[in-house]
MIBAVO-590461 format. One line per 3 residues: number of its first residue (from 1); their letters; for each residue y, z, x of N, C-alpha, C. Coordinates in steps of 0.05 Angstrom, whole numbers, plus 5000, padded with zeros to 4 digits. Layout:
<pts>
NUM	a	Y/Z/X/Y/Z/X/Y/Z/X  ...;
</pts>
This chain:
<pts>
1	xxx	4976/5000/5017/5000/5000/5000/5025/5000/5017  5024/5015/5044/5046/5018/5057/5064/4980/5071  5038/4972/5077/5035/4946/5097/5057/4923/5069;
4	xxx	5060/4920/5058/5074/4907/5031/5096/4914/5031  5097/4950/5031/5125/4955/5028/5148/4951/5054  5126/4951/5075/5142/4951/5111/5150/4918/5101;
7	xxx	5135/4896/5095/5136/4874/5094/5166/4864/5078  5163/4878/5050/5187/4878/5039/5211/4886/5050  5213/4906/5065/5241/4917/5079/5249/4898/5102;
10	xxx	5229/4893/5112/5237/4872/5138/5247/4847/5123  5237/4838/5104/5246/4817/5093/5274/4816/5088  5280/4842/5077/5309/4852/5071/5324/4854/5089;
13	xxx	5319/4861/5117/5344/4867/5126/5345/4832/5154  5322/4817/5141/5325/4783/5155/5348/4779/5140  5342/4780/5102/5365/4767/5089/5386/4778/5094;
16	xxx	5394/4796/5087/5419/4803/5094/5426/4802/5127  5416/4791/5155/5427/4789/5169/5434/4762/5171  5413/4737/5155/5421/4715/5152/5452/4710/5140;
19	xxx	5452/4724/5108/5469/4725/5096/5495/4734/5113  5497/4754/5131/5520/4763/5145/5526/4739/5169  5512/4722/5172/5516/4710/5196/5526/4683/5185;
22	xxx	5518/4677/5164/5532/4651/5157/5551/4664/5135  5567/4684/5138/5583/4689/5127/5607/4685/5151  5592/4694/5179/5608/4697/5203/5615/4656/5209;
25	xxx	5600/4646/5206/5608/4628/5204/5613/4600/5192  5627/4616/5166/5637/4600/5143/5665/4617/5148  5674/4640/5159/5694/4646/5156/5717/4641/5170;
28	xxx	5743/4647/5166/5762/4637/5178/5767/4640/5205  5773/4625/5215/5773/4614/5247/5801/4632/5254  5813/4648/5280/5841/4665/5273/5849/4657/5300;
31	xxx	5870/4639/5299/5892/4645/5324/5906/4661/5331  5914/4672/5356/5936/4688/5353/5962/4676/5375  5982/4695/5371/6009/4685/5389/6026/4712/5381;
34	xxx	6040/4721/5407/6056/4736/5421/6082/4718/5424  6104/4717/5400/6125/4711/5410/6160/4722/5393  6175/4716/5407/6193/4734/5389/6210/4720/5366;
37	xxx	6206/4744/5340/6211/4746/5321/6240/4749/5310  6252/4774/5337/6265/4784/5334/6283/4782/5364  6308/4793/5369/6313/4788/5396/6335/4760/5402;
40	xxx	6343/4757/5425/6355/4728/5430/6348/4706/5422  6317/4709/5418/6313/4676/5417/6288/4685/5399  6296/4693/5376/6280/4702/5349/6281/4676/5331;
43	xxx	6303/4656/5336/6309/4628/5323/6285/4614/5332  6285/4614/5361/6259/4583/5369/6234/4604/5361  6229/4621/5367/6200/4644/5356/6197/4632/5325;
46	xxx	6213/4637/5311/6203/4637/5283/6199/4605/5285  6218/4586/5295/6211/4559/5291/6175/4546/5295  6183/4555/5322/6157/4547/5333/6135/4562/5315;
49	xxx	6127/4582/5304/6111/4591/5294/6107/4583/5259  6131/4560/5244/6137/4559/5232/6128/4526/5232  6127/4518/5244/6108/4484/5244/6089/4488/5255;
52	xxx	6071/4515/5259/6044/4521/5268/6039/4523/5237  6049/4539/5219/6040/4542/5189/6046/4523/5170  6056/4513/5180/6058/4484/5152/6043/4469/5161;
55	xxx	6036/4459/5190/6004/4450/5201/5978/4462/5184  5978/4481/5189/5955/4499/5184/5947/4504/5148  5973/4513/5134/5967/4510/5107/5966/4490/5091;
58	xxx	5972/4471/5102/5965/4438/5087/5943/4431/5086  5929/4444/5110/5903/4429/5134/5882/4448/5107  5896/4482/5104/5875/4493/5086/5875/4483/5058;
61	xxx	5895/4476/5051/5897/4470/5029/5879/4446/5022  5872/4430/5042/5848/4411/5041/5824/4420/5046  5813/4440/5053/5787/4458/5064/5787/4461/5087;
64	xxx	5808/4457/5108/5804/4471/5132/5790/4455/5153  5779/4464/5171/5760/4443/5192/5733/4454/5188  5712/4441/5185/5690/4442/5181/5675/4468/5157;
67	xxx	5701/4462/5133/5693/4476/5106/5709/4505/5121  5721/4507/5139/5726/4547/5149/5760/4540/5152  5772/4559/5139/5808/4559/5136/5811/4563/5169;
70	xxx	5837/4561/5171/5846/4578/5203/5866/4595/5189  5868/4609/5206/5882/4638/5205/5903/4637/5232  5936/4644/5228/5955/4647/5244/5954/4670/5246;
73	xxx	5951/4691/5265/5956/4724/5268/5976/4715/5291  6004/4730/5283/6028/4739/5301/6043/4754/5302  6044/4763/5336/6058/4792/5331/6091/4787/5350;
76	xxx	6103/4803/5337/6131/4796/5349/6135/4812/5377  6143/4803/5399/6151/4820/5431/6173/4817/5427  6193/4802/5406/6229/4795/5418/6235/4795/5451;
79	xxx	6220/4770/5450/6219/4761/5488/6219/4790/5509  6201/4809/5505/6207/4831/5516/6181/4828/5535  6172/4819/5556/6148/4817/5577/6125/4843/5574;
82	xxx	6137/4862/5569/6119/4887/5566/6096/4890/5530  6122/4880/5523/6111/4878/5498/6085/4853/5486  6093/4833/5505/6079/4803/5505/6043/4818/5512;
85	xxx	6049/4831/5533/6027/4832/5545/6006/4856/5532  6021/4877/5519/6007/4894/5487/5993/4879/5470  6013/4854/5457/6015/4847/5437/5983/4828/5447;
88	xxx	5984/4819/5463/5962/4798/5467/5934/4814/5463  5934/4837/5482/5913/4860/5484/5899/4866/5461  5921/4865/5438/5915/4875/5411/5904/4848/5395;
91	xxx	5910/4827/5403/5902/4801/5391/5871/4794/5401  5871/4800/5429/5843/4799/5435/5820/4815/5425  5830/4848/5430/5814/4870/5430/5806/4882/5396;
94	xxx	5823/4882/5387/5830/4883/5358/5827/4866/5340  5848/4849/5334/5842/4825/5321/5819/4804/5323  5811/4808/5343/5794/4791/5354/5795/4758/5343;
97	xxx	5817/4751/5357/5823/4724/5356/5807/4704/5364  5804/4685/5365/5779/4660/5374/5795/4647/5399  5823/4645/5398/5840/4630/5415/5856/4644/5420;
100	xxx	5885/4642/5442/5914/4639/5428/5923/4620/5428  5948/4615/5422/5962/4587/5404/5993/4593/5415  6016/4580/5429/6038/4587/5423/6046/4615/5437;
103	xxx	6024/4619/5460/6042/4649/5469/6079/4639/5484  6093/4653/5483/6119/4646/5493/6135/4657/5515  6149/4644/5534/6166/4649/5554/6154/4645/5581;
106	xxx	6171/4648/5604/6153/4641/5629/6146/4664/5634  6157/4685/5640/6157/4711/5654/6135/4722/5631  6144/4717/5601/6117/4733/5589/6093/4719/5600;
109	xxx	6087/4701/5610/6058/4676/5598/6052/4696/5634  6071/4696/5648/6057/4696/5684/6049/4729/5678  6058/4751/5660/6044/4773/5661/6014/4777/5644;
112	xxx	6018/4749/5623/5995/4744/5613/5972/4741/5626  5971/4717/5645/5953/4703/5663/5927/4711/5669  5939/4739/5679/5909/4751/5693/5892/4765/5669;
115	xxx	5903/4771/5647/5888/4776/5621/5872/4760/5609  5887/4733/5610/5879/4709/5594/5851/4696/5617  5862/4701/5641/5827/4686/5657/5813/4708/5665;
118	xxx	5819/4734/5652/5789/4757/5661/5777/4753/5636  5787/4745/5614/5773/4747/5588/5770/4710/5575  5773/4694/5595/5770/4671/5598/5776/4661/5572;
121	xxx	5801/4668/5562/5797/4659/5528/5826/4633/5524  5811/4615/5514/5828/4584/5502/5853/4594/5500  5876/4587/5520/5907/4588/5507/5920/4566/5508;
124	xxx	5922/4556/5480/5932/4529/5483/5966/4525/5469  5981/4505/5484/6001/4503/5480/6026/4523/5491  6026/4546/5508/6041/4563/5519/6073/4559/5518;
127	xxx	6094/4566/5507/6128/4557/5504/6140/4557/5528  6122/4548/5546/6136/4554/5569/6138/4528/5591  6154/4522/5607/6151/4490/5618/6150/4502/5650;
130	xxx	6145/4523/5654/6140/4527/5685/6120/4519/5704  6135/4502/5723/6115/4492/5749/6101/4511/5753  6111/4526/5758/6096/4553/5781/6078/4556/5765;
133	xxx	6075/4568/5735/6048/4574/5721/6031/4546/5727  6034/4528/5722/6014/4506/5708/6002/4503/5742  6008/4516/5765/6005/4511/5792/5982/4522/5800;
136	xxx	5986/4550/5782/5962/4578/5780/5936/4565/5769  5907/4571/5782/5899/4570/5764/5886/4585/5740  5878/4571/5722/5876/4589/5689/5860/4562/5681;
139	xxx	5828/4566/5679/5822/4538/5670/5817/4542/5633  5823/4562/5623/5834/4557/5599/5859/4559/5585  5868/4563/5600/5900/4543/5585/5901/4514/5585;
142	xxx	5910/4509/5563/5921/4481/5557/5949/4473/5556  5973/4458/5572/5994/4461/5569/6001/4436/5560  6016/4439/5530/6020/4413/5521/6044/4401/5521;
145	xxx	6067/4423/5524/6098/4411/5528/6104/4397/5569  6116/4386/5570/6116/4367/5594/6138/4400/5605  6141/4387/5635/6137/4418/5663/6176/4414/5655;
148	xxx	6181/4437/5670/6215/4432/5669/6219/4418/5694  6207/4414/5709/6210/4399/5732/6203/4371/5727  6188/4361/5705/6191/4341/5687/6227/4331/5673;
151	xxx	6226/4360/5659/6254/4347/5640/6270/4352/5665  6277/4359/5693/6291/4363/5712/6298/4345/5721  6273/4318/5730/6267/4298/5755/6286/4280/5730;
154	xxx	6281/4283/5702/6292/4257/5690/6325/4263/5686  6333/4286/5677/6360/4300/5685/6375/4282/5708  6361/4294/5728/6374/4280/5754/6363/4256/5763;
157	xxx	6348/4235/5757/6357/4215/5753/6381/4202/5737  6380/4213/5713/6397/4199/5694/6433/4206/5708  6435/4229/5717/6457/4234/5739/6470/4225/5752;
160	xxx	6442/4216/5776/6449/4200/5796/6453/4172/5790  6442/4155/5778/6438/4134/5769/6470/4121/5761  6485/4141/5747/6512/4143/5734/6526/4141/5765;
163	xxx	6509/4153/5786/6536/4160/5813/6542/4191/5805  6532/4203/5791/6535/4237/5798/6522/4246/5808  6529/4255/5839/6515/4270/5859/6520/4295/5870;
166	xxx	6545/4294/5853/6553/4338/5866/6548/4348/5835  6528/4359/5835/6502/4372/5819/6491/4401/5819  6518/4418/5802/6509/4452/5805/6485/4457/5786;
169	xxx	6476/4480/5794/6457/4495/5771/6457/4526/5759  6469/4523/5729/6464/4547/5720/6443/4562/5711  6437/4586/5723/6406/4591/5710/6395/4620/5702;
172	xxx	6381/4626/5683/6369/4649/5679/6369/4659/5703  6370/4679/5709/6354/4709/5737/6326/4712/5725  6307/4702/5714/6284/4710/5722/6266/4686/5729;
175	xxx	6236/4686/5719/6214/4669/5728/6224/4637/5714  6241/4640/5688/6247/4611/5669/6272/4599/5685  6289/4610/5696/6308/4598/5709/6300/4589/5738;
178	xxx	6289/4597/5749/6286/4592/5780/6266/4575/5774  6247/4569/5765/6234/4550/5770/6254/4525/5747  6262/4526/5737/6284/4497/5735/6302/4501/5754;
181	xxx	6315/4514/5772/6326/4516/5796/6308/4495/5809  6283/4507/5818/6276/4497/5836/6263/4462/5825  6267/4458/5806/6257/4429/5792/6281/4409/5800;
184	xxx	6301/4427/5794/6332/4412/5805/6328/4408/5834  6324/4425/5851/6332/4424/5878/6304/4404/5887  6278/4404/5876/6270/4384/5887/6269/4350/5872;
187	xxx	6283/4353/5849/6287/4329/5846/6316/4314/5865  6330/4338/5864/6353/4328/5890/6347/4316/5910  6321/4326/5927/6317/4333/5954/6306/4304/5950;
190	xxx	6285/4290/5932/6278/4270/5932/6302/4240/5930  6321/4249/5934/6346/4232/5933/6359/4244/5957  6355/4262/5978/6364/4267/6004/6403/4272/5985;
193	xxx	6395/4294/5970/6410/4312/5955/6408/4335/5959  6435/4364/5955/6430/4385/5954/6443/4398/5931  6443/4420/5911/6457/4435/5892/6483/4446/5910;
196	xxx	6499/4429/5894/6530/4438/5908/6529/4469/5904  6532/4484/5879/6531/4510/5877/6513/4524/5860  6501/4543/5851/6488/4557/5841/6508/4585/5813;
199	xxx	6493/4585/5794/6514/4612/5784/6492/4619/5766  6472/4650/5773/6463/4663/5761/6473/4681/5737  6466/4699/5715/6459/4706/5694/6439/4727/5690;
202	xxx	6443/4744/5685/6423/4769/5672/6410/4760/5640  6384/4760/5631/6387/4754/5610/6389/4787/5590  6391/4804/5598/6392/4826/5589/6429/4835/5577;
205	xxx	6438/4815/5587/6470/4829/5584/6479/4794/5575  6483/4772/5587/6487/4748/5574/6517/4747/5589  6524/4762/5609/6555/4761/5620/6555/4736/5644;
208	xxx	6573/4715/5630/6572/4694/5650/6589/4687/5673  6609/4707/5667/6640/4702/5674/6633/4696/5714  6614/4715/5730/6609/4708/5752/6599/4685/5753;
211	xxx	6578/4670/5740/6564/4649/5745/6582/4628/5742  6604/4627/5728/6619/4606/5723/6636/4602/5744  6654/4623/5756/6670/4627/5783/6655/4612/5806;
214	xxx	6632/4615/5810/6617/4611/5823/6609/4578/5827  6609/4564/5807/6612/4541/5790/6629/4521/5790  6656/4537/5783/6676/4523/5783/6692/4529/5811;
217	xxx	6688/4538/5824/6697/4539/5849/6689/4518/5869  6664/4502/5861/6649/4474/5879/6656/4445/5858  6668/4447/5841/6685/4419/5829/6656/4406/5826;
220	xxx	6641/4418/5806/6616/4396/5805/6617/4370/5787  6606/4356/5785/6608/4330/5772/6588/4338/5741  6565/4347/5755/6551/4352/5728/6540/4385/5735;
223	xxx	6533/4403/5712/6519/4418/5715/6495/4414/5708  6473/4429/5711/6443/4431/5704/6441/4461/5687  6440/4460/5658/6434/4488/5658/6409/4501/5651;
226	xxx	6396/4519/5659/6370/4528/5661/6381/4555/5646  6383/4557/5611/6383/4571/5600/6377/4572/5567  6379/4597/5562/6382/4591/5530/6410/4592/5517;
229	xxx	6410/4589/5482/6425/4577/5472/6458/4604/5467  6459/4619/5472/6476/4635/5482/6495/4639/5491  6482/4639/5523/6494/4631/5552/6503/4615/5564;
232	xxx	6488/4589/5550/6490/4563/5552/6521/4556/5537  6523/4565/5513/6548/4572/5499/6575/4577/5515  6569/4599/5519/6591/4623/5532/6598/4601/5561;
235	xxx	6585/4590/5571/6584/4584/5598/6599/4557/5592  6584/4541/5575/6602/4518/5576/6633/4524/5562  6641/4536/5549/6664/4549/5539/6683/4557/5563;
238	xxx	6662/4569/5579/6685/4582/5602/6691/4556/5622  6671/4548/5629/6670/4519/5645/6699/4500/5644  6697/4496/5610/6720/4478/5597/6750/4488/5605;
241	xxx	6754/4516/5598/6773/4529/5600/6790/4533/5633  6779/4522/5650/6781/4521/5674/6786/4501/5687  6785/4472/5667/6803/4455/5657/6783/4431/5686;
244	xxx	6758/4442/5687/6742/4422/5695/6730/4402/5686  6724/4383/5696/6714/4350/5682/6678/4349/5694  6663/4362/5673/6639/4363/5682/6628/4358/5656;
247	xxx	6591/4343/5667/6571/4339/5661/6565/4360/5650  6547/4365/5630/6535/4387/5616/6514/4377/5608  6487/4386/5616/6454/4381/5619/6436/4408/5609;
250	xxx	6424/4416/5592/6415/4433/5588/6393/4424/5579  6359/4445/5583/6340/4437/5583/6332/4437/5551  6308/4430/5549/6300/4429/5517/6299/4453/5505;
253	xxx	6291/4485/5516/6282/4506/5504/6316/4515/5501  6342/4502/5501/6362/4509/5482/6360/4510/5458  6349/4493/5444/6339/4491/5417/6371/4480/5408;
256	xxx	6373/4451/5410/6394/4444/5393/6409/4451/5372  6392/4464/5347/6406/4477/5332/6415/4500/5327  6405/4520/5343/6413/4542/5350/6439/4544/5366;
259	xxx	6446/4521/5391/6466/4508/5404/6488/4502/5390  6479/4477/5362/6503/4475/5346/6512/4495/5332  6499/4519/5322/6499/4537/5295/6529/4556/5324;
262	xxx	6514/4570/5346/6541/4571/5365/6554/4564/5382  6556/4543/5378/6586/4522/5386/6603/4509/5367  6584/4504/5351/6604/4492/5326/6608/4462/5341;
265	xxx	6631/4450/5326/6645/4424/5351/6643/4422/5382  6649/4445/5390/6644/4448/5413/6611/4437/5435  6596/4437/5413/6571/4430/5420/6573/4400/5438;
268	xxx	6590/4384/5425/6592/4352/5427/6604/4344/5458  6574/4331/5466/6582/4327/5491/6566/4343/5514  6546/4362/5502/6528/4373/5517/6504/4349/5514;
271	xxx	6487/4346/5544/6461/4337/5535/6441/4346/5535  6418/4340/5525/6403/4360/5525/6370/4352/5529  6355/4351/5543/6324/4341/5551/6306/4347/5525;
274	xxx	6293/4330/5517/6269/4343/5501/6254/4329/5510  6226/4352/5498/6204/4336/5506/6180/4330/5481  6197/4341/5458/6182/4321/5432/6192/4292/5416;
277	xxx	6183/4291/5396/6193/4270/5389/6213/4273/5370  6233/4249/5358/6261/4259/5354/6250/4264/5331  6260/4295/5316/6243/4295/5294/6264/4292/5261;
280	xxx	6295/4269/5268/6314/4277/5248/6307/4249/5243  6285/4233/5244/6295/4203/5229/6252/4210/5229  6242/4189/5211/6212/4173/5214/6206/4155/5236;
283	xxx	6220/4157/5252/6209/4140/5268/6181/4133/5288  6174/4163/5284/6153/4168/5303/6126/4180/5263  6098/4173/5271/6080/4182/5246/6080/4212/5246;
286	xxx	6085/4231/5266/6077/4263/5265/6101/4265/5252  6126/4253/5253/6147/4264/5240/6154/4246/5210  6140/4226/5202/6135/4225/5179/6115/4238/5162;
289	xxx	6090/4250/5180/6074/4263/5163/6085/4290/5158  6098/4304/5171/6113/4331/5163/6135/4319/5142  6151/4304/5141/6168/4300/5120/6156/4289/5096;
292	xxx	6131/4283/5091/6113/4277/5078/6100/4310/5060  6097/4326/5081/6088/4353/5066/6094/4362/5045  6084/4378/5021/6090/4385/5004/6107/4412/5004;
295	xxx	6129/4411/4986/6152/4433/4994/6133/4458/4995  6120/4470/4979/6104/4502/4985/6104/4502/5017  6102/4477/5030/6091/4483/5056/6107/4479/5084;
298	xxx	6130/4460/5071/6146/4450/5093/6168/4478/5095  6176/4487/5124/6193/4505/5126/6220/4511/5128  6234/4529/5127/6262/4525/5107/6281/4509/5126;
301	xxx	6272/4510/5156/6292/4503/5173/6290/4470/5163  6269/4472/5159/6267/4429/5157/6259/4427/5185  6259/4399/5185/6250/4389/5216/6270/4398/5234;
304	xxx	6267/4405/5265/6278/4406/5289/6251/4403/5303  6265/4401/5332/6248/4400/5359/6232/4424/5356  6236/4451/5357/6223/4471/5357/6199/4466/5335;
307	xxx	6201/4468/5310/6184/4466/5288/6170/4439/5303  6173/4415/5301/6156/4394/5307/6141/4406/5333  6153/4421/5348/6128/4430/5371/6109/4437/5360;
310	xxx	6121/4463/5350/6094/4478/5332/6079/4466/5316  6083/4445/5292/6076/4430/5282/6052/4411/5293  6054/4396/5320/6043/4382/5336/6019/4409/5353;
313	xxx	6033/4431/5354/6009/4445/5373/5983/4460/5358  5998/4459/5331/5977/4476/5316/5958/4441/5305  5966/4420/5305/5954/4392/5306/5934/4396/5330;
316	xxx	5942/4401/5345/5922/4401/5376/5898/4413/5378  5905/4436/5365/5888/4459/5355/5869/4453/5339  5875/4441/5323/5858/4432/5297/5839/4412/5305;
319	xxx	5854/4396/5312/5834/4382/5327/5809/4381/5347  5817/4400/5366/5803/4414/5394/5775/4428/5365  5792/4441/5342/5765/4457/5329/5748/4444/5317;
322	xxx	5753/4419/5317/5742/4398/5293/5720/4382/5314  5729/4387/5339/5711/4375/5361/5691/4387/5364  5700/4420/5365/5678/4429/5375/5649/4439/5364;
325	xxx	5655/4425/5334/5639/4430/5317/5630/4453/5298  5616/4453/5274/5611/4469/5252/5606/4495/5256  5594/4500/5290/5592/4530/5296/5607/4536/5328;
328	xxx	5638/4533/5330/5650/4534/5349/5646/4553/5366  5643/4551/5403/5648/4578/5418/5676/4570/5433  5677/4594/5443/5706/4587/5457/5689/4571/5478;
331	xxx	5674/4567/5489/5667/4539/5508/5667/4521/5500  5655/4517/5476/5662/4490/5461/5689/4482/5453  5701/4498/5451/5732/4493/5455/5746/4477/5465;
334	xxx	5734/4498/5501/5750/4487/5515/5739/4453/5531  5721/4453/5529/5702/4425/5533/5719/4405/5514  5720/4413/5489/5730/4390/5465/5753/4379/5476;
337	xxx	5780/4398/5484/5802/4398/5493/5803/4381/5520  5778/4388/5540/5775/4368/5565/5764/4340/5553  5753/4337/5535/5754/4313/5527/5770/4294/5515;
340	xxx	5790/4310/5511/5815/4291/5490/5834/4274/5509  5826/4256/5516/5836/4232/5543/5856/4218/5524  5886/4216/5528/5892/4190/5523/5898/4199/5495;
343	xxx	5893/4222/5483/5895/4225/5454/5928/4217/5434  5926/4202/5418/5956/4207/5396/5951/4224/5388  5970/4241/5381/5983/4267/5359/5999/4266/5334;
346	xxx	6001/4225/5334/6019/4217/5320/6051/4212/5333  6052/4205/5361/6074/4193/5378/6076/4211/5399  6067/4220/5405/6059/4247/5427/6031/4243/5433;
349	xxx	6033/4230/5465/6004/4238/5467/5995/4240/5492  5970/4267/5490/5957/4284/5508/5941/4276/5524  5936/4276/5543/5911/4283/5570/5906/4298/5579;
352	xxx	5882/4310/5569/5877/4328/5591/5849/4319/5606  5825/4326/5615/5812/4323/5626/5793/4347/5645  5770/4346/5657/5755/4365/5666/5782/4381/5692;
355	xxx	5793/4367/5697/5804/4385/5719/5835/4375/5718  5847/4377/5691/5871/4361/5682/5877/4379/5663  5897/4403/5659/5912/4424/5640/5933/4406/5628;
358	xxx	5944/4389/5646/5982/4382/5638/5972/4363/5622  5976/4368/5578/5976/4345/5574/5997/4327/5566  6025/4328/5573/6039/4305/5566/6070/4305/5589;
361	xxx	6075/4288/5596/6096/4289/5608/6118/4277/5608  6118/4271/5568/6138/4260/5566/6169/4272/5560  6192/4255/5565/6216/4275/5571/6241/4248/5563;
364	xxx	6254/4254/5539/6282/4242/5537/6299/4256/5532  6324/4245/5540/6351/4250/5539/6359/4256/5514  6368/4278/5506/6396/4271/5482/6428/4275/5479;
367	xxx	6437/4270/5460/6468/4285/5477/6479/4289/5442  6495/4300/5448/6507/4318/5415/6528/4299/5407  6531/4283/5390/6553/4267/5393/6581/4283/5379;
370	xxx	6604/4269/5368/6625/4277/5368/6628/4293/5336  6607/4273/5318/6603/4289/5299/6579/4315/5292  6574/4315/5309/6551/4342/5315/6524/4331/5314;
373	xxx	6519/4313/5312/6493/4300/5312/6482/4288/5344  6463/4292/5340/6446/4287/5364/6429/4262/5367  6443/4243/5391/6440/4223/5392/6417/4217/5416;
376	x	6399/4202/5407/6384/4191/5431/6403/4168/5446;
</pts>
């Protein structure tokens, strides 16, 4: 009598481990990202995280990738490096994320690093355009925005090309500014060029008034600025007022609209590097398919550069999961992602490869025209 009933219980606890396991994978797939919410640059944070979800809830609203939703988990650092590196801990250890998606800044991503390759886990798309990281290695990161030594080399071509060769640089004081420093000084050096002057910045206080003295004391032709949308502000304001005739070059992570919202008119006449596609006309299919979305899903800002990043990275994402098939590991992940050669995104498109992270390195010009619009 006993031999029946042992038989029956084992049977029971097969089903229910079957039953728990294809529950584990029918269920939602969870990204995470560490970026700020709140803080200086709480504008490009929410953006960027804000064309990751109109990606993602459209995508569910059709059944997801392989019948399983994805899931956005994000926690706010307000660009604070200590906090980046909590916040991730808790995404891994806790949350237990499958990936991350969108972690942000240079200085946060380089305290990340050694977290992200002891626990060898997929980080794709990182907000950050630093040489020096993408130099390190980390063979699971995926970096899909082009290097600042990218938007730098084309900067200073487009410069020189004009005949502007006395070429200052304003820049953050930490890991995001110096390495576009140093993107400037070796795209110079490759033209047997040097940075007439230099004028650093705290990003903790935003006081420019030295960096500009500093600046305007070498009569530059153009500046380079290696900052955010702020400083970048304040600086070209003070610049003008000193009744100098200069270039104004600022990298893509200004976030144009954040730029115009403080400058107002003043904006017109700054240029500015991106490295997505222009996202205020159809011209390109990723930015007709977002203006295509259904309002529940499209986000309040509307299109900008920031949102179309996110938009396009949480695309990347989806894709990489759709590769790796109906029962994904993070190895299969990262294999899918080495296989995406040559890929469209819809006018953006990626390479990476077995021993190839950098996937795109593309980089145009824009400049703010007179009526506040931004002209290619």
């Amino acid at each position: 009598m006993q031999l029946p009933l042992v038989r029956r219980l084992l049977a029971g606890i097969v089903l229910l481990f079957s039953l728990s396991l294809a529950h584990a994978q029918s269920g939602p797939v969870r990204f995470g990202q560490s970026l700020p919410l709140s803080g200086p640059l709480a504008e490009l944070g929410s953006e960027y995280r804000d064309g990751m979800l109109a990606y993602f809830n459209a995508l569910n609203a059709k059944g997801g990738i392989n019948g399983r939703r994805i899931e956005l988990v994000t926690l706010d650092d307000g660009y604070v490096v200590e906090r980046s590196v909590e916040n991730a801990k808790i995404l891994i250890d806790k949350e237990d994320v499958f990936a991350l998606l969108g972690m942000f800044g240079s200085a946060n991503y380089a305290a990340l690093l050694p977290l992200i390759n002891e626990k060898a886990i997929p980080s794709l798309a990182p907000y950050t355009g630093s040489d020096e990281l993408r130099q390190q290695s980390s063979p699971t990161t995926f970096w899909l925005r082009a290097s600042y030594g990218d938007e730098t080399e084309k900067i200073i071509d487009q410069l020189t090309t004009l005949g502007i060769n006395r070429i200052a640089v304003f820049y953050q004081d930490d890991a995001f500014g110096k390495s576009g420093l140093a993107g400037v000084e070796k795209a110079l050096a490759k033209r047997k060029l040097k940075v007439v002057a230099t004028g650093a910045y705290d990003k903790t206080k935003n006081d420019v008034r030295e960096a500009t003295r500093a600046i305007a004391a070498a009569d530059p032709q153009g500046v380079v600025m290696i900052s955010t949308y702020k400083p970048t502000a304040a600086f070209v304001k003070e610049m003008r007022q000193t009744g100098k005739q200069t270039q104004f070059f600022a990298l893509s992570v200004v976030g144009y609209k954040a730029l115009q919202a403080e400058m107002g008119i003043g904006a017109a006449g700054v240029a500015i590097a991106q490295v997505m596609p222009y996202p205020f006309s159809g011209l390109t299919p990723v930015v007709r398919e977002f203006q295509a979305l259904p309002a529940e899903f499209a986000p309040k800002s509307g299109a900008t550069y920031t949102v179309i990043e996110g938009y396009i990275a949480a695309k990347l994402a989806a894709e990489a999961l759709r590769r790796a098939g109906p029962q994904p590991t993070r190895e299969k992940l990262v294999a899918a992602l080495e296989g995406m050669r040559n890929f469209d995104l819809g006018g953006l498109n990626v390479d990476y490869g077995k021993n190839n992270r950098l996937g795109s390195h593309f980089v145009e010009v824009t400049i703010v025209g007179s009526s506040g619009r931004l002209m290619r």
